[in-house]
ROBAPA-576850 format. One record per residue (C-alpha): x, y, z. Coordinates in steps of 0.5 Angstrom, whole numbers, plus 500, padded with zeros to 3 digits. Example, Ala and Ser with C-alpha at 12.3 -4.5 7.8 and 13.67 -1.06 7.14 Angstrom:
2
525491516527498514
This chain:
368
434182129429184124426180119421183113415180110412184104405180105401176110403170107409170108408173114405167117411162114416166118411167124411159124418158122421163127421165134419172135419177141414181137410181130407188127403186123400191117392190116392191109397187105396183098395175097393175105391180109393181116387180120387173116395172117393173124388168125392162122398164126393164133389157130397154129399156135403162134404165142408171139405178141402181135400189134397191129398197124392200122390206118383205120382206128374205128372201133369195129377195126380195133375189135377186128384186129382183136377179135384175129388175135392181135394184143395190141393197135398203132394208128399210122401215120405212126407217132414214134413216142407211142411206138417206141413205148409200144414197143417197151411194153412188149420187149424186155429190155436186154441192157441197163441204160445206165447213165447213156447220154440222154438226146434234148427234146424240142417241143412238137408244136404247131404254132408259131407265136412268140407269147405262146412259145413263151408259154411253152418254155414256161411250161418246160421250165416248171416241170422239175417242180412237178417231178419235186411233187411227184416224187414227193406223193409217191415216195410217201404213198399219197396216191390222190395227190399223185394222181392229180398232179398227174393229171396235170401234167397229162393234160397240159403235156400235149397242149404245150408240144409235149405228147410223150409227157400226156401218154406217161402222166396218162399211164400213171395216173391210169395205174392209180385208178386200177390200184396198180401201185406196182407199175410205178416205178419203172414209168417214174423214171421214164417221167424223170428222162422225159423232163431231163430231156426236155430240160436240155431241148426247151430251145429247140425250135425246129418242130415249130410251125405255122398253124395256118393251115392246121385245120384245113389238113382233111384228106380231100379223098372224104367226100362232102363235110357239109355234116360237120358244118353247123353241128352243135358239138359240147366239149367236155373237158376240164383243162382250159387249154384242151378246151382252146384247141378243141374249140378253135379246131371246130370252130374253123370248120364250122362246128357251134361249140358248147364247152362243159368243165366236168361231168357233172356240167356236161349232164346239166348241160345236155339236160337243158341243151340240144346237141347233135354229138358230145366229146367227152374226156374220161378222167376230170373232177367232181364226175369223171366222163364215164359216170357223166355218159351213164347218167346221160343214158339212164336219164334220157331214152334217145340213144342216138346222140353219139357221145365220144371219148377224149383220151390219152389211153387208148389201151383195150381196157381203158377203151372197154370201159368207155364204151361199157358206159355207153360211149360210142366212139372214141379220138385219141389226144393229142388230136390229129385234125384229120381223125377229129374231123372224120370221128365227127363226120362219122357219127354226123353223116345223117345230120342234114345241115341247116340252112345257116350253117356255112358250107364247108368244102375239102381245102384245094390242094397247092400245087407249085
């Protein structure tokens, strides 16, 4: 059952009057916004879940929503892979599945180049096997091993059009790092009509398309992005293709990328370097980002190279610990361009370009 309410006052009337098993609350409405309706529902006893639909996915407005009382955050435009998962965190499930009849799953993608895709059907085509070794470490409790086929799998997933598989691989992998053995089973088995999925839609074409135009999508209402221009940027990031995407993105708007395949590179790299911003993903081998961003901070006294978090887990408690390490920011992968641009021009804006660094303008709208 659903109800609706088309502003945060009535959204308080009826979060008051009924009961809930989950409230989405816009933060953005007339007559009252979701951060206030938030808090009275909190301050009048209201127990309901309450997950936030922001547009805006900075740190201050996630610590807003959940300073109000908010229990959790979705970025808009909504991804519904991480909504529909939003939503079984919160909701019980109230009928077996069963043996329901599973939809194929196409690949997401925005390329079209037939090597690549071959790439892609590559890709889909290896992941029983990797179910095999999953299944395999986790029946006989080899947690080390789980976590690094899972950390595989989180990092080729959405490279290859599979977002949904980086985001349950992520879980799991996370719920090995905090010991929580127990989870496993449950996220085991979405991982398993993930794959079958796949298995079915590996052919499906439809969600591929040109890439022309994919790092010229900034919203033309940001202002000037002659900051990111000519910034020296160092990717740390130890999937070779997440290095590819993130290095060809920056590229097209101007940003000199340094890439780092660890921790541990990334430190002698900043040591013997000079950066305007670090992108550091969290879980990699030999140092893990968090461990990299506190040497980089005990080591040197300049506190104004902003250093930003590449994760799939944008969950509060994964996030609390990247900013307790003294990270500053964070952009959720798979990247939206748009977001990329816009974290960097955040924490660049007081750079002052130099003068060989091309200028890079909005693109013009194409009007028919």
């Amino acid at each position: 059952h659903i109800d609706i309410a088309d502003n945060g006052a009535r959204a308080l009337e009826q979060g008051l009057e009924n009961e809930y098993d989950l409230i989405l609350m816009d933060m953005q409405m007339p007559v009252m916004n979701g951060i206030e309706s938030t808090q009275q529902l909190r301050q009048q006893g209201c127990t309901t879940p309450i997950v936030a639909l922001t547009a805006n996915a900075t740190t201050d407005d996630i610590a807003k929503c959940r300073n109000a009382g908010s229990d959790g955050f979705l970025s808009k435009p909504i991804e519904w892979e991480k909504f529909f998962d939003t939503l079984a965190n919160y909701l019980e499930r109230t009928e077996e599945k069963g043996d329901a009849e599973l939809s194929p799953l196409g690949p997401e993608l925005n390329i079209q180049d037939d090597n690549f895709i071959q790439l892609v059907h590559r890709f889909a085509d290896g992941l029983p096997g990797q179910m095999e070794s999953v299944n395999k470490h986790f029946e006989a409790q080899n947690w080390k091993e789980l976590a690094a086929v899972l950390h595989n799998l989180k990092g080729t997933g959405s490279a290859f059009g599979y977002p949904a598989v980086t985001d349950i691989a992520g879980r799991l992998e996370f719920s090995i790092k905090k010991e929580a053995y127990h989870e496993f089973s449950e996220g085991v088995v979405c991982l398993v009509n993930l794959v079958e999925r796949i298995g079915m839609g590996k052919n499906i074409q439809g969600n591929i398309n040109d890439i022309s135009s994919v790092a010229t999508t900034v919203d033309e209402t940001d202002g000037d992005w002659n900051c990111i221009s000519g910034a020296r940027v160092l990717v740390v990031d130890d999937n070779g293709l997440n290095q590819v995407i993130a290095k060809g993105l920056l590229e097209d708007v101007g940003v000199i990328v340094t890439l780092a395949d660890d921790g541990q590179d990334a430190v002698e790299q900043v040591t013997s370097g000079q950066f305007d911003l670090v992108l550091m993903d969290v879980i990699m081998p030999n140092m893990d980002g968090l461990e990299a961003t506190r040497v980089i901070r005990a080591k040197f006294t300049d506190k104004a190279l902003p250093i930003i978090s590449m994760t799939t887990n944008t969950m509060k408690e994964e996030l609390d610990s990247c900013f307790e390490a003294g990270m500053n920011d964070f952009v959720a992968k798979p990247f939206l361009p748009e977001q990329l641009f816009m974290t960097l021009a955040r924490w660049l804006q007081q750079r002052v370009p130099t003068t060989e660094s091309p200028v890079v303008t909005p693109p013009e709208s194409k009007e028919e």
